[in-house]
Structures are given as structure tokens and as C-alpha cells.
C-alpha positions, 0 to 999 in steps of 0.5 A, a space after each residue: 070423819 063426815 058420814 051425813 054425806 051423799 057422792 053426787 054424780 054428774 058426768 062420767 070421765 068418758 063423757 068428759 073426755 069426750 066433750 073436752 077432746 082431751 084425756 086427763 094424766 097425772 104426771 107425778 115428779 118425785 126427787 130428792 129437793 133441787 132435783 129438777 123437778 119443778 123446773 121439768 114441770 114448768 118446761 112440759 107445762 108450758 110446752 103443752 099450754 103451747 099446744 092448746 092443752 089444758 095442763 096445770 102444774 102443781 108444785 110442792 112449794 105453792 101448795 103450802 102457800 095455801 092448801 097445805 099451809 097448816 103443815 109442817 114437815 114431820 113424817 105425819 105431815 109429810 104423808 098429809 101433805 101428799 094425801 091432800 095432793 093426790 087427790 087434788 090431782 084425782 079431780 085435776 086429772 078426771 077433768 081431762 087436765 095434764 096434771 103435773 105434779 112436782 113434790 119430793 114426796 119420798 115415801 113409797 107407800 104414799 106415791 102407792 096410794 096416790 096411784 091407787 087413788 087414781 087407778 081405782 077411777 080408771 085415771 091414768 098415774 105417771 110416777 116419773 123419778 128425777 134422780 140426782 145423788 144427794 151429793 150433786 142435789 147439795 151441790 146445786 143447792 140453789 135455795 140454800 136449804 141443804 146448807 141448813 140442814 147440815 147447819 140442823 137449821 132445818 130438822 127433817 130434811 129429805 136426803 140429809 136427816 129424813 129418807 128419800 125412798 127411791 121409786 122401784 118401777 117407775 114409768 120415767 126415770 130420768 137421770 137429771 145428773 148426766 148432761 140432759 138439759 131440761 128440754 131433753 128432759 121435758 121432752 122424754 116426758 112429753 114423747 111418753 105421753 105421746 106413744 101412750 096416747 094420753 095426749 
């Protein structure tokens, strides 16, 4: 760990707020794997961009295109993985962006310490939960990665061979199982931004 280093401060996120007419969030989306959660993320993106937000989406898979391509799956990668995240989410959000995160990230202690992270610099942390059963998440299956893991072509595999560890109290839970189409659920999310005046 560096320790020849110097925090430097420019603006406060109030001055940014103020000067950009927009607050920052992170509107954090966890489930289990074909849960929806990307596809939310991508509808309540694009609804906003519509409305001249500045939002950004930043999706688990994407992610370990670039930032997160030397990880793999392990418990210790995984808790990396979700590190690196949070904290990309930190400097998305303290930029007055609607930063949507879309990541299975199944432990509770790293979804804590992600809103620890932010709530320690007084920025708003959403954790929305998009519960499906794994049984309907299998069925889905629309990148045949469950099929895989029962075949132990993947090993690790959230739901199947690794713990989902479900949110106790989070701000959104949607039941993504029941018949709420996308847009239903996007907007859910949007409307609590809303009363919650965050955007």
C-alpha cells in the first residue's frame, strides 16, 4: 500500500451539485445472474439520458472487459471485484452522475462496504434487490451459464455452486418474477428517485 501520498482537494460535492444542477446516487442493482438487472439498468439509463440526466451504467459484465479483467471468480476475486466498483461508483456519483450499478455481488458485507464507502462522503447508496428464485433465473438462462454450471463447466457459480446472499433491508425490492414488465420496473426505481429527490 502507497504511503508518499497526498488526497488533493478541489471542489466540495455541494459546489459540484451546485454547478452542475444535478445531484449525484448510486443506484446499486444486485440478483442473482438473469435477474434483470442489466436490462432495468439499461431502461432507467436511457429514460434519464432522455430527460437530460447525466447517468451512466456500469454493468458487471463490461467491467471485466477492462477494469476488472485480471479477476476471476473466487470469493477473493469476487470481493475485489465489488471493491474496485464501489468505489468507481464513489467518484461517478461525487460527480453529480446517476450511477447504476448492475452486479450479481452476492455478499452482504461487500454491498455494506460499498455503502459505507459512499455514505462516509455523505453520497447517496440505493441497493435495489431484483429477486427472481434461481429456479426461474435457470429458466431464463438466456446466456446458457446456468446450464454450465450444472454441467460443473463453471465452477463458482452464484445460486448454483456459490451463495447469493439476499439484501435484509433493502431501499428497492423488486419482485422480477411476477408479471412486472421492465418498464414497470424501471420506473419503480425512477419514481424513488423522484419522492427522494435525488433527481
Amino acid at each position: 500500500m502507497a504511503t508518499n501520498i497526498t488526497w488533493h482537494e478541489n471542489f466540495s460535492h455541494a459546489e459540484r451539485v451546485e454547478f452542475r444542477k444535478q445531484k449525484g446516487v448510486t443506484v446499486w442493482l444486485t440478483g442473482l445472474s438473469a435477474s434483470g438487472k442489466s436490462t432495468i439498468a439499461c431502461a432507467i439509463e436511457q429514460a434519464l439520458l432522455q430527460r437530460g440526466l447525466n447517468a451512466y451504467r456500469l454493468d458487471g459484465d463490461n467491467i471485466r472487459f477492462g477494469l476488472n479483467k485480471d479477476l476471476g471468480f473466487s470469493e477473493a476475486d469476487r470481493n475485489e471485484n465489488i471493491r474496485r466498483i464501489s468505489e468507481v461508483a464513489k467518484l461517478f456519483t461525487d460527480s453529480c452522475c446517476v450511477t447504476l450499478t448492475s452486479f450479481i455481488s452476492p455478499y452482504i458485507k461487500d454491498r455494506q462496504t460499498a455503502r459505507e464507502l459512499h455514505e462516509k462522503d455523505g453520497l447517496p447508496f440505493v441497493e435495489v434487490y431484483v429477486d427472481v428464485p434461481v429456479e426461474v433465473a435457470e429458466q431464463r438462462d438466456p446466456k446458457g451459464l446456468y446450464k454450465k454450471a450444472r454441467e460443473g463447466i463453471i465452477k463458482e457459480f452464484t445460486g448454483i455452486s456459490a451463495p447469493y446472499e439476499a439484501p435484509e433491508k433493502p431501499e428497492i425490492h423488486l419482485r422480477n418474477y411476477d408479471g412486472q414488465s421492465i418498464e414497470e420496473s424501471a420506473n419503480v426505481i425512477i419514481e424513488y428517485l423522484e419522492v427522494n429527490q435525488y433527481i
